[in-house]
C-alpha positions as a printed NumPy array, in Angstrom:
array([[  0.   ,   0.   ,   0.   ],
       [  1.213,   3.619,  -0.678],
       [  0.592,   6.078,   1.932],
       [  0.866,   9.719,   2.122],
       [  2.398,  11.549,   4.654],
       [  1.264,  15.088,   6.091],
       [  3.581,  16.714,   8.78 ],
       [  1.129,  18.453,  11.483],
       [  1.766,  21.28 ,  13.824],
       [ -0.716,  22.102,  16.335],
       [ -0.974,  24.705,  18.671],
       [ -2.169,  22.554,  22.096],
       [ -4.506,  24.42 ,  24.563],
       [ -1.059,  24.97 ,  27.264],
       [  0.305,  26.622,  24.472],
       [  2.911,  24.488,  23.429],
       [  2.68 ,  22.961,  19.672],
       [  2.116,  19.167,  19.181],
       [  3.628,  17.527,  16.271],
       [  2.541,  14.019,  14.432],
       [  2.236,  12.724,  11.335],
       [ -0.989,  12.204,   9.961],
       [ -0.562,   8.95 ,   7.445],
       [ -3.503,   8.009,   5.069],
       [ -3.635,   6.053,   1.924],
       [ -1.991,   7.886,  -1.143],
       [ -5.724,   8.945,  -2.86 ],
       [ -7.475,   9.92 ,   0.428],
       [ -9.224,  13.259,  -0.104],
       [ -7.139,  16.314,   1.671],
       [-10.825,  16.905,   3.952],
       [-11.104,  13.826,   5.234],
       [ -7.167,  14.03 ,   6.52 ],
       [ -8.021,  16.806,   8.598],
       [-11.183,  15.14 ,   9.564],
       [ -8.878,  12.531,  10.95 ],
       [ -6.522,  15.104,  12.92 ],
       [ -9.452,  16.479,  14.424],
       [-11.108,  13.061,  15.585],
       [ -6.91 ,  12.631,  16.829],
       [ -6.817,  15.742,  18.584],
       [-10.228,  14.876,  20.373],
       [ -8.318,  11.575,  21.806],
       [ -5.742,  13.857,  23.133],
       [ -8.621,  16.187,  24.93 ],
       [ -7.584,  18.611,  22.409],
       [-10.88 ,  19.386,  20.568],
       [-11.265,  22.498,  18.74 ],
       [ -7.732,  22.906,  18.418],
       [ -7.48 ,  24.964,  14.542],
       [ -6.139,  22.207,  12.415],
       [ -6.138,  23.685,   8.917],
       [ -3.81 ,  23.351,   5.813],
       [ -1.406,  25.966,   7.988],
       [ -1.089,  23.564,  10.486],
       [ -1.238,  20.168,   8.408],
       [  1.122,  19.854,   4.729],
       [  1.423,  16.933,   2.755],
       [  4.983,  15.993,   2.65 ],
       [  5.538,  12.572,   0.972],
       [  4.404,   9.402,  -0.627],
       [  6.019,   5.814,   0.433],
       [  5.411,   2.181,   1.255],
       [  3.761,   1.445,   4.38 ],
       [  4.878,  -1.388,   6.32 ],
       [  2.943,  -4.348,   7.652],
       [  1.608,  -2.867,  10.392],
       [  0.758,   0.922,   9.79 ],
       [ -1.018,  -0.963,   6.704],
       [ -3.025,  -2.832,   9.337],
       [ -3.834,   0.065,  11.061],
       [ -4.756,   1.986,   8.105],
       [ -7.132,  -0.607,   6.955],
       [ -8.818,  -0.898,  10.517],
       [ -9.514,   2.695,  11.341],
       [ -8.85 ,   4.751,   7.568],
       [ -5.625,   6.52 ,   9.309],
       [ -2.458,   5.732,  11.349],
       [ -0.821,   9.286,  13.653],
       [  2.718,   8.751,  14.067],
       [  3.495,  10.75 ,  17.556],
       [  6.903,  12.915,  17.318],
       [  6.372,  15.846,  19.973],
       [  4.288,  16.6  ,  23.146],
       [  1.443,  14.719,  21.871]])
């Protein structure tokens, strides 16, 4: 499976910025990635949180492996955590 990878930056309600990678299937429609960073952020307590194309860029297309495939398959999107998240 190709994925694509968008590089988020969020600005958390303390102030300090969470960043994750939001990772979809190559042809998922841009809406429904941030629809998936918001239903993220909502895990996180962070609800309402602006999550726009500012905040959320594609950056690249590659193979998944095994198990973000899983994942992908099982819930539509995998967040790979990177800071204060």
């Amino acid at each position: 499976m190709e994925i694509a990878v968008y590089d988020t930056y969020v600005k958390r309600k303390d102030g300090r910025i969470m960043h994750f990678d939001i990772i979809v299937e190559k042809n998922t429609p841009y809406e429904k990635v941030i629809a998936y960073g918001n239903e993220y952020l909502k895990t996180k307590g962070e609800e309402g949180q602006e999550l726009s194309s500012n905040e959320c860029k594609f950056c690249h297309i590659e193979k998944a492996s095994k198990d973000i495939e899983e994942k992908i398959k099982n819930k539509g999107y995998y967040i790979y955590e990177m800071e204060n998240c």
